[in-house]
LUMVO-104092 format. One record per residue (C-alpha): residue in three letters; x, y, z. Coordinates in Angstrom, 1 decimal. Example, Ala and Ser with C-alpha at 12.3 -4.5 7.8 and 13.67 -1.06 7.14 Angstrom:
// LUMVO-104092
@residuo->ALA, u->12.3, v->-4.5, w->7.8
@residuo->SER, u->13.7, v->-1.1, w->7.1
This chain:
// LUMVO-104092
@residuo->UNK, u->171.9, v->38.7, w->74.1
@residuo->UNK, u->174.5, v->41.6, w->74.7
@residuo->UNK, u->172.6, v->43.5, w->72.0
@residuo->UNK, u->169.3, v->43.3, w->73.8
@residuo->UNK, u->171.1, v->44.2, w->77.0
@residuo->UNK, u->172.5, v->47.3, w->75.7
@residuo->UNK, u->168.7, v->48.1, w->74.5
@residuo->UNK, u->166.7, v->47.5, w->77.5
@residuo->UNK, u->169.4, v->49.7, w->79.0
@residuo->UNK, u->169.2, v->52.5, w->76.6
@residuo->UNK, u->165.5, v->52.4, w->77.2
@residuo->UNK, u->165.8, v->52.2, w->80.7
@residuo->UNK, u->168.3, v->55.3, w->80.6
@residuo->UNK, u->165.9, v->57.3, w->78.2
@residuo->UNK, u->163.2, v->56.2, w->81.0
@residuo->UNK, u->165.1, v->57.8, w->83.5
@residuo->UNK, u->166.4, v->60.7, w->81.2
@residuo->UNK, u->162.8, v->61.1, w->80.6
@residuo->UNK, u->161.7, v->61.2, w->84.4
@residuo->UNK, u->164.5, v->63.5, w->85.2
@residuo->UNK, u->163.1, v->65.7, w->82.3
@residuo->UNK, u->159.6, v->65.7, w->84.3
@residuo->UNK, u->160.8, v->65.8, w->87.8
@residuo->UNK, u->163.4, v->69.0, w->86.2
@residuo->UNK, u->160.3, v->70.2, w->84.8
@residuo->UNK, u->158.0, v->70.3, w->88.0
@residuo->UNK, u->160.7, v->71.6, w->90.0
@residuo->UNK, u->160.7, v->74.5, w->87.7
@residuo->UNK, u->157.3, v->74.9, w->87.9
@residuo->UNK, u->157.6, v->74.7, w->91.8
@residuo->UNK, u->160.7, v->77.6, w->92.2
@residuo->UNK, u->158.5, v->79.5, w->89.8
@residuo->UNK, u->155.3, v->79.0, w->91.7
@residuo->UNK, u->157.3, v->79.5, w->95.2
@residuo->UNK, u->158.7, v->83.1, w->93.5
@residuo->UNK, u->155.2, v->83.8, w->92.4
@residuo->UNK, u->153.5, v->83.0, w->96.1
@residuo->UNK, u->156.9, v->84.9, w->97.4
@residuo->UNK, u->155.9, v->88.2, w->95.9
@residuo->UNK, u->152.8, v->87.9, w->97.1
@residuo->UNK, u->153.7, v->87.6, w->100.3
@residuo->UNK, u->155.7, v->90.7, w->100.2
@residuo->UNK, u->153.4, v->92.2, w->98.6
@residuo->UNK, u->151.1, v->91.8, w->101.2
@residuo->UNK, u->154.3, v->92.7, w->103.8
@residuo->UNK, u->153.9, v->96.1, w->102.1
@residuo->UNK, u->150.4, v->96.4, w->102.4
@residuo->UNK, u->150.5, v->96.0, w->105.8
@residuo->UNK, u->152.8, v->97.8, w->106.8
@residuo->UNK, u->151.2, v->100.2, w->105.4
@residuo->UNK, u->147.8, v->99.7, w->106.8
@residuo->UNK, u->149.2, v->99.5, w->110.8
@residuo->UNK, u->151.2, v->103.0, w->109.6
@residuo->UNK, u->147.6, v->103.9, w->108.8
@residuo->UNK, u->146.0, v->102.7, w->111.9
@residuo->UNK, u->149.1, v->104.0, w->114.5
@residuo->UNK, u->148.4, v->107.9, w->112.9
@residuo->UNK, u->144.8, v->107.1, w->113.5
@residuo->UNK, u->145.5, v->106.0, w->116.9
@residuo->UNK, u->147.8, v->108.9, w->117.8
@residuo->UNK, u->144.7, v->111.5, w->116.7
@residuo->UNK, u->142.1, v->109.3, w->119.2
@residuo->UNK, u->145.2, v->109.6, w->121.6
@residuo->UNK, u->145.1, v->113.0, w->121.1
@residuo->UNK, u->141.0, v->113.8, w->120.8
@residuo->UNK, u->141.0, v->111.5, w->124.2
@residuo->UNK, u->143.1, v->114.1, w->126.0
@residuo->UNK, u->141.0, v->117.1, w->125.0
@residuo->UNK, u->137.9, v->115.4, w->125.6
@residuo->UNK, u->140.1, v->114.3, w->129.1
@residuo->UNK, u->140.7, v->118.3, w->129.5
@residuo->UNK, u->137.2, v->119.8, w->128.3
@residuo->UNK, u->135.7, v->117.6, w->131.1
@residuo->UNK, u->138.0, v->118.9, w->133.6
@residuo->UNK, u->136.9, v->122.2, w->132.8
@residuo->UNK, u->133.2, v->121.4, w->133.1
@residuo->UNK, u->134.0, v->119.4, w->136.0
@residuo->UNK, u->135.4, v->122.7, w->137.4
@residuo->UNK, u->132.4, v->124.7, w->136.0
@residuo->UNK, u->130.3, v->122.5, w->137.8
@residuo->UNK, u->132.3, v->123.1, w->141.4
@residuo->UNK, u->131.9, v->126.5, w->141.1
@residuo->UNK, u->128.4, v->126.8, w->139.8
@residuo->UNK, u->126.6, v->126.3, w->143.2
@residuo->UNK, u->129.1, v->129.5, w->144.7
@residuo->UNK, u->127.6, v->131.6, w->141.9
@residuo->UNK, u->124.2, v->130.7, w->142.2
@residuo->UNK, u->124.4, v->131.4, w->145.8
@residuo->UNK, u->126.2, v->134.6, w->145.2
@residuo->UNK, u->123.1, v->135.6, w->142.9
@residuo->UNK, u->120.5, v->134.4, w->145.4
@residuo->UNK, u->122.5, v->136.7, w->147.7
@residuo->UNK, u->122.6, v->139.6, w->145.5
@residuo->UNK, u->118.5, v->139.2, w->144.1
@residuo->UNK, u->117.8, v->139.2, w->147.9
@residuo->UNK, u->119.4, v->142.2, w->148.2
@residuo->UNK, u->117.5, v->144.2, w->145.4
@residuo->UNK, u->114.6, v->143.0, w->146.3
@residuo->UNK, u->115.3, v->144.1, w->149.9
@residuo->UNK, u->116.5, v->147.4, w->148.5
@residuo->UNK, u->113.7, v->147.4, w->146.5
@residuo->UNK, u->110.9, v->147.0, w->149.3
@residuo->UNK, u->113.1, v->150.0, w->151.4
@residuo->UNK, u->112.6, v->152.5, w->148.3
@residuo->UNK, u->108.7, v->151.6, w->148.4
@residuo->UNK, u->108.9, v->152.6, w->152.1
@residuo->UNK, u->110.4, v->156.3, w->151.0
@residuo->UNK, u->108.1, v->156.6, w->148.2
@residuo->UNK, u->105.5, v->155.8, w->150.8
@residuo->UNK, u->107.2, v->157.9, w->153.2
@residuo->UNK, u->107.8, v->160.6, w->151.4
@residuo->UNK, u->104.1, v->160.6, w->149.9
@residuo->UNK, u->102.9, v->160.9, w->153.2
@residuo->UNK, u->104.9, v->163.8, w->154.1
@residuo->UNK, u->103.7, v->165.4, w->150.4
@residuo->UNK, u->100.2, v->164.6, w->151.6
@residuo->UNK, u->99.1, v->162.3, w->148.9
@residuo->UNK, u->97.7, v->159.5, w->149.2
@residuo->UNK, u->99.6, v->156.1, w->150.4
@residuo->UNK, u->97.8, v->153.5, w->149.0
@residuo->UNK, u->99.0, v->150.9, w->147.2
@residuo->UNK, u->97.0, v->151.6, w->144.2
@residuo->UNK, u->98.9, v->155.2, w->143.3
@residuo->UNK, u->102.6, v->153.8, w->143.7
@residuo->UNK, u->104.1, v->153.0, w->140.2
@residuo->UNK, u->103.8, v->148.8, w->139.6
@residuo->UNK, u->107.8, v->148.8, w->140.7
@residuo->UNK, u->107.3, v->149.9, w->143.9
@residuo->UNK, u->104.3, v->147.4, w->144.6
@residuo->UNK, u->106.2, v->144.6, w->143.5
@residuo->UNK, u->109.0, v->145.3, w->145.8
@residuo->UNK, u->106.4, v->146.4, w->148.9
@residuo->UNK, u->104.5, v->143.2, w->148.5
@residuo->UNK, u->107.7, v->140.6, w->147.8
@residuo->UNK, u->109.7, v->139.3, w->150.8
@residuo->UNK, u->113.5, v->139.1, w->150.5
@residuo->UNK, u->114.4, v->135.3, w->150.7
């Protein structure tokens, strides 16, 4: 009786030896599969890191192309102000040549007269018509 005892607890301590072997066993294979997913995570730490030190240089040069794009529209912004002052200025100085213009076509005139040939409009040179026939504005 004793000896069959001692046998069902030998097999019921090879049982749990047995057990313990396979729990031992799967915890390995856990620790080593926890290391594994570990690197991989840090692996992927690395990567990006290294993709948002990417993306900030990235950023910085839009930062950067933003504020010339920010300044070349300032300038045309300013262009644009002053464009109206030069076109007037250039209306101003056209009327002026043409006005000049149509006073020189008098002296021709004038001073055909006085050479006695003819003033028509037909002998003054094409110049001197344009400017006798156009109105300053």
């Amino acid at each position: 009786d004793a000896l069959q005892e001692a046998r069902e607890a030998a097999a019921a301590a090879q049982e749990i030896g047995s057990r313990l072997e396979a729990e031992q066993s799967q915890l390995a294979a856990e620790v080593q599969q926890r290391g594994a997913l570990a690197n991989v995570v840090d692996a992927s730490r690395s990567d990006l890191r290294a993709r948002l030190a990417t993306a900030n240089e990235a950023l910085d040069e839009l930062r950067a192309d933003l504020a010339e794009a920010v300044k070349a529209k300032e300038e045309a912004e300013s262009l644009l102000e002053q464009l109206p002052l030069d076109m007037a200025e250039a209306r101003k100085q056209a009327a002026e040549a043409i006005t000049e213009r149509g006073h020189l076509a008098q002296e021709v005139r004038y001073l055909r007269g006085r050479l006695g040939l003819e003033n028509s409009a037909e002998n003054l040179p094409e110049d001197a018509q344009r400017s006798a026939t156009v109105s300053p504005r």
